[in-house]
C-alpha positions as a Markdown table, in Angstrom:
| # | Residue | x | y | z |
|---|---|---|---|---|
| 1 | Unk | -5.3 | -3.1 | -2.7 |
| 2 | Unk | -8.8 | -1.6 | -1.9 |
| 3 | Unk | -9.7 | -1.3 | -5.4 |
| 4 | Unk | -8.5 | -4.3 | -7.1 |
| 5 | Unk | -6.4 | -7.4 | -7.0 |
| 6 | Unk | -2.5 | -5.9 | -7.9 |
| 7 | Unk | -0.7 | -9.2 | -8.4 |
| 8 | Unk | -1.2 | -12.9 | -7.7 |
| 9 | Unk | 1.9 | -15.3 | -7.8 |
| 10 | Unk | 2.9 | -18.6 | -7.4 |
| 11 | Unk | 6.6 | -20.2 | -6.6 |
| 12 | Unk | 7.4 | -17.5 | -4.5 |
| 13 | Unk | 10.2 | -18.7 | -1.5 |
| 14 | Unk | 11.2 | -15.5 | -0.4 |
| 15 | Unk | 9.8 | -12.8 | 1.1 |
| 16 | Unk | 10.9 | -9.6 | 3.0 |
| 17 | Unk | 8.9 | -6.7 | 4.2 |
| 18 | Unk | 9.2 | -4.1 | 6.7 |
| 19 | Unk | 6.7 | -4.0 | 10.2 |
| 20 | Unk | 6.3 | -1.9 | 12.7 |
| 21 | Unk | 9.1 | -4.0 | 14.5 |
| 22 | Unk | 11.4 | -3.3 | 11.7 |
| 23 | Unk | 12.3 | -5.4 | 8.7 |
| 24 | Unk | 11.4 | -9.7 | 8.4 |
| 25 | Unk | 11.7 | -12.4 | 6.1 |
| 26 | Unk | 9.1 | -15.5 | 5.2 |
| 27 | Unk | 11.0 | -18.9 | 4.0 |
| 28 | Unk | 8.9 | -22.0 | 3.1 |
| 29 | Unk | 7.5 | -23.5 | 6.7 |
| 30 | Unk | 7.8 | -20.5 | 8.4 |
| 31 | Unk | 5.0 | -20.2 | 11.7 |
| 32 | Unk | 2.1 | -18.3 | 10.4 |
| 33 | Unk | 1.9 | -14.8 | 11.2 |
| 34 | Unk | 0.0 | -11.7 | 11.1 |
| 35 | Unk | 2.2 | -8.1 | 10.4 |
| 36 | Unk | 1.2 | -4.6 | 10.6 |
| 37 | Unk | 3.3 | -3.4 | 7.4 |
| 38 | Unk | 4.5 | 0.2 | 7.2 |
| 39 | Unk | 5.5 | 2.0 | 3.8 |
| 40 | Unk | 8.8 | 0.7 | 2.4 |
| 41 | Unk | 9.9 | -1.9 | -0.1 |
| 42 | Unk | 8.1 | -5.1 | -0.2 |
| 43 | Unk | 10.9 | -8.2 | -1.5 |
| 44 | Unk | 9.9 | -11.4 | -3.2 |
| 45 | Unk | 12.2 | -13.6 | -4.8 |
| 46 | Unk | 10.6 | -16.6 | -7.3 |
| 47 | Unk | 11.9 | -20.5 | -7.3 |
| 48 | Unk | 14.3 | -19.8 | -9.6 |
| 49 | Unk | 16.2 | -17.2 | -8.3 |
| 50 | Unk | 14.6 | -13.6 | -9.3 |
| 51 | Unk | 13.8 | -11.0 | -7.2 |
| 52 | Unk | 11.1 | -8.2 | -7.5 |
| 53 | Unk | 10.6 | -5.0 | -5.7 |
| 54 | Unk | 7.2 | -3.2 | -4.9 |
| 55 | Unk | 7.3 | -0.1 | -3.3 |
| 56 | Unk | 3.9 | -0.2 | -0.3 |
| 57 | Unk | 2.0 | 2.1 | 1.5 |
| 58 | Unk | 0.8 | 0.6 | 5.3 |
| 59 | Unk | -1.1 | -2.2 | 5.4 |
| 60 | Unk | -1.6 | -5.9 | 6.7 |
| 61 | Unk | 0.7 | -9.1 | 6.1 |
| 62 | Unk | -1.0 | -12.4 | 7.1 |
| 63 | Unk | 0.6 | -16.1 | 6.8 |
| 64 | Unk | -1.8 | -19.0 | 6.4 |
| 65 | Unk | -0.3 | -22.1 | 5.5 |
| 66 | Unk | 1.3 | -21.8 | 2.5 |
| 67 | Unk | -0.8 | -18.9 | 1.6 |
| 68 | Unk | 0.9 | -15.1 | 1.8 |
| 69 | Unk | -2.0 | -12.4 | 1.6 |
| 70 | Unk | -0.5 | -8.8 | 1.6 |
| 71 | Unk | -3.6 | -5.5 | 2.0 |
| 72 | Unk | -2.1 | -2.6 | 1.3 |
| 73 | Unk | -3.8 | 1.3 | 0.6 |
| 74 | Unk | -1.5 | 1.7 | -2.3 |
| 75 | Unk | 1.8 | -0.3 | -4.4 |
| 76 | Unk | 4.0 | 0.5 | -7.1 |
| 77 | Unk | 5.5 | -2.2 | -8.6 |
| 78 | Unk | 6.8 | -3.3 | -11.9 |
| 79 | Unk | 9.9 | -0.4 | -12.0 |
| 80 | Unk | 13.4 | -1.6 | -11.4 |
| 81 | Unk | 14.9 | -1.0 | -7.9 |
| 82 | Unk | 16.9 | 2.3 | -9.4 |
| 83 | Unk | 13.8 | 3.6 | -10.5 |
| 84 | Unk | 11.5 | 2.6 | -7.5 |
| 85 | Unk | 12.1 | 6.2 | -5.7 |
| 86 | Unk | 11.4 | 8.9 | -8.2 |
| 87 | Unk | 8.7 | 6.9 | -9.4 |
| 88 | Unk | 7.1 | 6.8 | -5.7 |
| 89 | Unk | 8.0 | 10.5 | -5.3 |
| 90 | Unk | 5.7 | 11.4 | -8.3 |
| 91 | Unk | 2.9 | 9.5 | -6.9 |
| 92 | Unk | 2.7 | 11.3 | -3.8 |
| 93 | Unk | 2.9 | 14.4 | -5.2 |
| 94 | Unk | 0.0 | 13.3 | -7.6 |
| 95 | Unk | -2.0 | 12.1 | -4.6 |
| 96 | Unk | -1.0 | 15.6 | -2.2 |
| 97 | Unk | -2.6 | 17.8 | -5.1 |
| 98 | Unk | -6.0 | 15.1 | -5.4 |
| 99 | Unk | -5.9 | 15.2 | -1.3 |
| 100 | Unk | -6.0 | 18.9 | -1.7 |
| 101 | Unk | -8.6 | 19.1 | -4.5 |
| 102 | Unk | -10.5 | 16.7 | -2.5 |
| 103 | Unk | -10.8 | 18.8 | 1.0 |
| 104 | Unk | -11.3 | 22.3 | -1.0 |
| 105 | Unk | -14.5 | 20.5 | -2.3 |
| 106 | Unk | -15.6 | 19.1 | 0.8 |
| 107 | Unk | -14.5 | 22.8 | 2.4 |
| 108 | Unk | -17.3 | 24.2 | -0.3 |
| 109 | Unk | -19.4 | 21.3 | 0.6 |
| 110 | Unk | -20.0 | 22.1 | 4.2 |
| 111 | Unk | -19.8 | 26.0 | 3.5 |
| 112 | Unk | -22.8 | 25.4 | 1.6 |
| 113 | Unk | -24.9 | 22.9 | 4.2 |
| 114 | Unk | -23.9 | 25.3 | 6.8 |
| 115 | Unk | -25.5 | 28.3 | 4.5 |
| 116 | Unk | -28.5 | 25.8 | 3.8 |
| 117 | Unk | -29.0 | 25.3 | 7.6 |
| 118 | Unk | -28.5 | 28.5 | 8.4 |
| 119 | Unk | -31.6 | 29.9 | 5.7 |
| 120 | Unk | -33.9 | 26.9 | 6.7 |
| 121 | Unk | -33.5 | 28.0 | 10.6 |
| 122 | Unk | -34.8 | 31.9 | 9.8 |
């Protein structure tokens, strides 16, 4: 994520995540690869067998070797699968109401340059 590091794990043979060109798996030796992700649920299954879901905003997939690096703007992970959707339903109403907070402060922002310009022209 932008902000910080959201998980780093090892013995992962599985992958699936969704592209722009709809959904796609990584297995050991795949070809490397770069990916465009879109939102949706991002799959990876360990060595032995368990699978864990994060919910992912758009972002970038890139295959290097062995090495799977995943950039996304925002993930929500750690909730089982039945739980996944509600839980990503209340984030995006928590980030509509900062997106709003945020452009009726940059609304009062310019108001007030524009005022600023306005008495600094006369």
């Amino acid at each position: 994520m932008p902000s910080r590091i959201f998980l780093e794990q090892k013995d992962v043979v599985k992958i699936v995540a969704e592209s722009t060109k709809g959904s796609f798996g990584i297995l050991p030796n795949r070809l490397d690869c770069i990916a465009y992700l879109v939102p949706g649920i991002f799959l990876y299954e360990l060595a032995g067998g368990e699978a864990f879901y994060i919910a992912v905003d758009c972002g970038l997939l890139v295959k290097d070797g062995d090495r799977v690096s995943v950039s996304v703007h925002n993930a929500i992970g750690d909730v089982p699968l039945v739980d996944l959707q509600s839980v990503v339903d209340e984030q995006l109403k928590s980030l509509d109401e900062q997106e709003k907070a945020l452009r009726s402060s940059i609304s009062l922002l310019q108001s007030s340059m524009i005022g600023s310009f306005g008495r600094s022209r006369s």
